[in-house]
Residue, then its C-alpha position, 0 to 999 in steps of 0.5 A: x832208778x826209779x821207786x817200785x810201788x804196786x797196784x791191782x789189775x783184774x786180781x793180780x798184783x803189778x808193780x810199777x815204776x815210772x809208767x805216766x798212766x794206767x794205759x802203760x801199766x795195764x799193756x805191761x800187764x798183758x792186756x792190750x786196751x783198745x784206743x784211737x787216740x793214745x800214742x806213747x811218743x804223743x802228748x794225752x789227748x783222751x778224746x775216744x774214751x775207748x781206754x775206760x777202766x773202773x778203779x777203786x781207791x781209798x773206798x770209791x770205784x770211779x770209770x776213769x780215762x786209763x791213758x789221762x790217768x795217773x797210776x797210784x800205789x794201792x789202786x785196784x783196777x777192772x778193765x772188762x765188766x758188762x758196763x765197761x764193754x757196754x761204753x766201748x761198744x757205744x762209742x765205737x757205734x756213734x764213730x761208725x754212724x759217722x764214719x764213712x764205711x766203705x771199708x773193703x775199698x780202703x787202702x787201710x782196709x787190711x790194717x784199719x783199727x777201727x773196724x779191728x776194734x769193732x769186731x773184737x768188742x762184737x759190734x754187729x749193727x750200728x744203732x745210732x743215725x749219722x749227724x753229720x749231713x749226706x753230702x760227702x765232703x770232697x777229697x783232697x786230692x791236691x797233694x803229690x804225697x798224700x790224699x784226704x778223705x774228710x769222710x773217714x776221719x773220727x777227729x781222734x787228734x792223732x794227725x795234729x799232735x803228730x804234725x805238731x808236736x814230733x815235726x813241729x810244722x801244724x799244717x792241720x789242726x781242728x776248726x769250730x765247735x761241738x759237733x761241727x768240730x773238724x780237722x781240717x788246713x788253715x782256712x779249709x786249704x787243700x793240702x799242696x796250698x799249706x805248709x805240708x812238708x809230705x813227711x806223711x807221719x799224719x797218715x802213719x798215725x792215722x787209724x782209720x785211713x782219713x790220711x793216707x798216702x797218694x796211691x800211685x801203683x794203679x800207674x806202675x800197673x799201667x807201665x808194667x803192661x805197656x809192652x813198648x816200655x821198659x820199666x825199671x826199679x829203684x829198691x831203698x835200703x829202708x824198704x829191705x827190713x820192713x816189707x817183710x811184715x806184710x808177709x808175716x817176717x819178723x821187724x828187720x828181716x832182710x828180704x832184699x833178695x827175695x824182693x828183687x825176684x818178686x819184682x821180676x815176676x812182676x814185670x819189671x825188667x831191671x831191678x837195682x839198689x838205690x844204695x848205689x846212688x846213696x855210695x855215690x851220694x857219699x862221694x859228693x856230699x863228703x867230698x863237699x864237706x871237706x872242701x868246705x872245711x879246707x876252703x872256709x865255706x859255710x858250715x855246718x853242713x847239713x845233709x840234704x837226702x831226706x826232701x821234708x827236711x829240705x822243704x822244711x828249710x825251705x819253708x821255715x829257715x829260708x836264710x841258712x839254705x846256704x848250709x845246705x848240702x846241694x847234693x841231690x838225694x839218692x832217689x834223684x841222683x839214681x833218676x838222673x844217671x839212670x836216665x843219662x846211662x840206661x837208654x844206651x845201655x839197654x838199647x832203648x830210647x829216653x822216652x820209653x824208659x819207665x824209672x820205678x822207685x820203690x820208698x819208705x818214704x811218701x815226700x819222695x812223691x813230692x821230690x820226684x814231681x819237682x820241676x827241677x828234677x825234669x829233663x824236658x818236661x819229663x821227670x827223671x824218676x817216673x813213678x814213686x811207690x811205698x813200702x806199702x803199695x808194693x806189697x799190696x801189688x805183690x799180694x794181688x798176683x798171689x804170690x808168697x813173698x817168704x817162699x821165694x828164692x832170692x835173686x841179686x839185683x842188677x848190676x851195674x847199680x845194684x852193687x852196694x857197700x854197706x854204707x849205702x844200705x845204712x842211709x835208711x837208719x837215722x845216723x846212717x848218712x853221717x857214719x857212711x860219710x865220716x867213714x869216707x872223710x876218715x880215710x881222706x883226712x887221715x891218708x890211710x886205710x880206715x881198719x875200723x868203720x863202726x862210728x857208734x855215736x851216731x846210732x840209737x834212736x836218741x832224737x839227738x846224736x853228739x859226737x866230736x871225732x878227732x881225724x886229720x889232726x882236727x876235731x870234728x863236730x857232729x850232730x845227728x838229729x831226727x823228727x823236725x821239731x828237734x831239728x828246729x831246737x838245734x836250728x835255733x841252738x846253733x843260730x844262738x852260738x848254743x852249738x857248734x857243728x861242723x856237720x849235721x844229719x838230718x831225718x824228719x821221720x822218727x828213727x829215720x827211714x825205716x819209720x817213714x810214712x810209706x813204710x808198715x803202719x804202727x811203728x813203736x820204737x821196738x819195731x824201730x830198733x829191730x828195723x834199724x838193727x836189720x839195717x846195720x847187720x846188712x852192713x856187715x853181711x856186704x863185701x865192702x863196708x865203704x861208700x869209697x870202696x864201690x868200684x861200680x860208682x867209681x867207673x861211673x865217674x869214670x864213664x859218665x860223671x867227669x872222672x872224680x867226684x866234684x867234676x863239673x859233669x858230676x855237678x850238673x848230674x848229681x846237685x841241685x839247688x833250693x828255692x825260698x819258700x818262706x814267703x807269702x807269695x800271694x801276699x806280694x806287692x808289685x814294685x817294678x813290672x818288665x815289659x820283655x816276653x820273658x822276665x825274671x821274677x824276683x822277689x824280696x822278703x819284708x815284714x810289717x815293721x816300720x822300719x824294715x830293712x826288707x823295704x830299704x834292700x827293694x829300694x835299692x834293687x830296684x835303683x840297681x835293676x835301673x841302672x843297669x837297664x834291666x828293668x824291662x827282663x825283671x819282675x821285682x815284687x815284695x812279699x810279706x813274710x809269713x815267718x821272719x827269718x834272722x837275715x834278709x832274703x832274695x829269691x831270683x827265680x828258683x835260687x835264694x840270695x842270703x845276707x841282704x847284700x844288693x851287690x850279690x843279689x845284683x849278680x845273681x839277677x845279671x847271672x840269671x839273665x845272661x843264662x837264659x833261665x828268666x821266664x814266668 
């Protein structure tokens, strides 16, 4: 433990330990200084100079930074004087005079900390002019997940310290100089054309709405009044232990039950759990994994639930997708059986079937939008809306969520086992699943299903569990930046896993970009343990255990999991989106009206074994009089992965081998999937 020491704040004696500044010791104390730019999980930025105090030490009073500023024995501290308020004020005031200030219009307005911080230091007018000139920036409106409005932004930093250093990805960053300083893409791109994985923790993190999630309830609206649509919604586990903020409940309260009435009072008419599909998920992602071990297939497994994760490798380890679970999530898993089952069941057609999800999660707008998860050009699930959003919807028709009687969700898919409501918990994915595997390898009854090593907030989770004779390696991982240092360990031989979670959000769901603003860790803990004690309050705590999920196989998947039917409905495949494609060099035009585009990874190396694998495609793709149905490119790679890489079509071929991406292409072919 650490030395107790003391200072001084405001007349009373603190003591103080390991605190790295003033900010911490000062909040401990009771006093909550305002500031922009400080996050307790991010690197000091001290840029809004909100934070200042006056510390007097060995004879000389000096205004200091709080959050840049290391404590000291024998410091003694003024956080409020006239001078002190008089700095805050005007540094609030020149951030208004170049802020955008349509505030009563902004989705943040009800959460906003800059207008919060105005108010409490009492600024009335803004005396300052704007610098920046009238012309308003253009939104970015480009992304499915989230939008931009340079307008607002105070260039707190907050956004590029998130984005770099918890999710390791720097989609944005500042450009230029003094006052023409901005935040902004890699050569002003819209958002879509970067490496954006739409995990939103820019948004989560930003004070003053510059980022926000894409705001989709305005369609569920659209939905809800078209009488000749029958609309449906899908409730995530992490969404029942958070909404319930909004209306004054305590962090982790469950308020599923009164949730699902409120829904209804909304108009739709159906609502269920999507801890059905993440039951069903279990079925096939578990059943994978075991087939794989007494197969010899590739491992780890990775968990495949959470779609910034699955961008991210498609992004950044194009090679390794092979360890990718092809399990689609639950979200995508729910779409598809709903819009295979529904119809029929509710007597309507496919067409007038309207699917609502309800996230915590702002990438689920990406994942819903993707090709792949279309039937017909129609997506499966229709509309993807937050935490957020369906409490401000549910705030606009003036009713009082904690006033509500509870109401079940809908069966068949409302019917839940405690191992899909835990999915929302980072951790929860890898217990529900071992809690499956157990019974499978160990051919008896598991009597105890707690697999405490996967939970906590620890940003990386070890665990070696001994079942069916055999040690079983896992990992549990959350925040994309510790996701690529167990990548990188586990490419180095640094670690060996059998199978690996994985959650680009801190915490996982219950801290995604859709959900409350102003996560701490508190809050998280609360979330998470919300999560678990619903676990406990289910009937059955096994995924195995949901005999709904198991006479929907029964019915509808092929009978058991893994059948052929269950594959087309409930997997997916990846694309390689680690390549610069406008940075592709053609090397073999077709001349047929549909044509398969494939593409090869090279470098700028001399001698690139990228080059010699086009070479020998190509000589292949000749050979066999393929080369009027292929377009075969070389595409310069922004990132250079540990193998070679061939992308045929949307599927990634690893390992460099001309023979397997030769196949590939003929398989390709002779589906009938090569068109432009």
């Amino acid at each position: 433990m650490a030395d107790s020491r003391k200072l001084t704040v405001n007349g009373r004696e603190i003591e103080f330990t390991d605190e790295r500044n003033l900010l911490e010791v000062i909040r401990q104390a009771g006093i909550d200084l305002p500031t922009f730019c400080y996050h307790s999980e991010l690197s000091i930025y001290g840029a809004c100079r909100l934070c200042l105090v006056e510390v007097t030490q060995n004879g000389r009073t000096m205004v200091m930074a709080a959050c840049s500023t290391a404590p000291a024995p024998g410091m003694v501290i003024q956080t409020e004087t006239k001078e002190l308020r008089e700095m805050r004020k005007i540094s609030v005031e020149l951030l208004l005079a170049n802020h955008n200030t349509e505030c009563p219009t902004c989705v943040r307005s009800s959460s906003r900390a800059l207008q919060n911080i105005a108010r409490r230091l009492g600024v009335a007018e803004v005396r300052y002019k704007k610098l920046q000139p009238e012309e308003m920036e253009p939104l970015d409106l480009s992304s499915p997940s989230l939008q931009r409005d340079p307008n607002k932004c105070i260039k707190c930093g907050d956004c590029v310290r998130v984005c770099s250093e918890i999710q390791g990805v720097g989609a944005i960053y500042f450009t230029n100089r003094g006052s023409n300083a901005k935040i902004t893409t890699a050569f002003d791109a819209p958002i879509a054309g970067t490496e954006c994985v739409n995990c939103g923790q820019c948004a989560a993190v930003c004070p003053t709405g510059a980022l926000t999630a894409k705001q989709d309830s305005p369609r569920v609206w659209e939905a809800l009044y078209d009488k000749s649509k029958t609309v449906v919604v899908q409730v995530a586990p992490a969404v029942r232990v958070a909404l319930g903020e909004h209306f004054g409940a305590q962090p982790g309260e469950n308020v599923a039950g009164k949730l699902v009435t409120a829904l209804k009072l909304m108009g739709f008419k159906y609502v269920y759990d999507t801890s059905f599909t993440a039951d069903m998920t279990i079925f096939e992602e578990a059943t994978e994994f075991l087939g794989r071990v007494s197969n010899g297939g590739t491992l780890p497994l990775f968990t495949s639930c959470c779609p910034a994760w699955v961008r991210y490798m498609e992004l950044y380890y194009p090679d390794m997708l092979a360890n990718l679970s092809s399990c689609r999530s639950p979200q995508a898993m729910f779409g598809a059986v709903a819009k295979k089952v529904l119809p029929e069941q509710l007597g309507v057609k496919r067409e007038d079937l309207v699917v609502v999800s309800i996230m915590p999660c702002t990438a689920k707008k990406y994942e819903a939008q993707l090709d792949k998860f279309k039937v017909d050009g129609q997506p499966e699930v229709d509309i993807v809306i937050t935490t957020d959003e369906v409490g401000r919807m549910i705030n606009s028709l003036g009713i009082h969520l904690s006033e509500l009687a509870p109401s079940a969700f809908d069966m068949p898919m409302g019917f839940a086992t405690g191992a899909g409501v835990i999915f929302g918990a980072s951790g929860g994915v890898m217990e529900a699943a071992l809690r499956y595997a157990a019974e499978k390898l160990e051919n008896k009854t598991l009597e105890n299903v707690d697999f405490v090593a996967v939970r906590g907030m620890s940003a990386r989770k070890e665990a070696t569990v001994h079942l069916g004779g055999m040690d079983i390696k896992v990992a549990v991982v959350h925040g994309l930046a510790q996701a690529k240092e167990l990548l990188e360990d586990i490419r180095a031989g640094r670690a060996n896993y059998h199978f690996v979670e994985v959650m680009a959000c801190p915490g996982g769901c219950i801290s995604g970009a859709g959900q409350p603003i102003g996560a701490t860790n508190a809050i998280r803990k609360k979330r998470q343990q919300g999560l678990y004690t619903a676990d406990k309050a289910h009937q059955v705590q096994k995924s195995q255990d949901n005999y709904l999920v198991t006479r929907c196989y029964e019915e509808h998947l092929g009978g058991h999991p893994g059948s052929h039917e269950a594959h087309e409905l409930l997997h997916t495949h990846y694309q390689n989106r680690g390549q610069i494609f406008e940075a592709k060099v053609p090397v073999m035009r077709g001349t047929a009206d549909k044509r398969l585009p494939v593409t090869v990874t090279v470098c700028d190396d001399g001698d690139c074994a990228g080059a010699k694998l086009v070479d020998q495609i190509a000589a292949h793709i000749k050979a066999m009089n393929l080369a009027d149905r292929v377009d075969l490119d070389a595409a310069v790679a922004s990132r250079k992965p540990a193998g070679l890489c061939v992308s045929v079509g949307d599927h990634v071929v690893e390992g460099g081998e001309p023979a397997a991406a030769i196949e590939e292409i003929k398989k390709a072919i002779d589906s009938g999937v090569a068109s432009l």
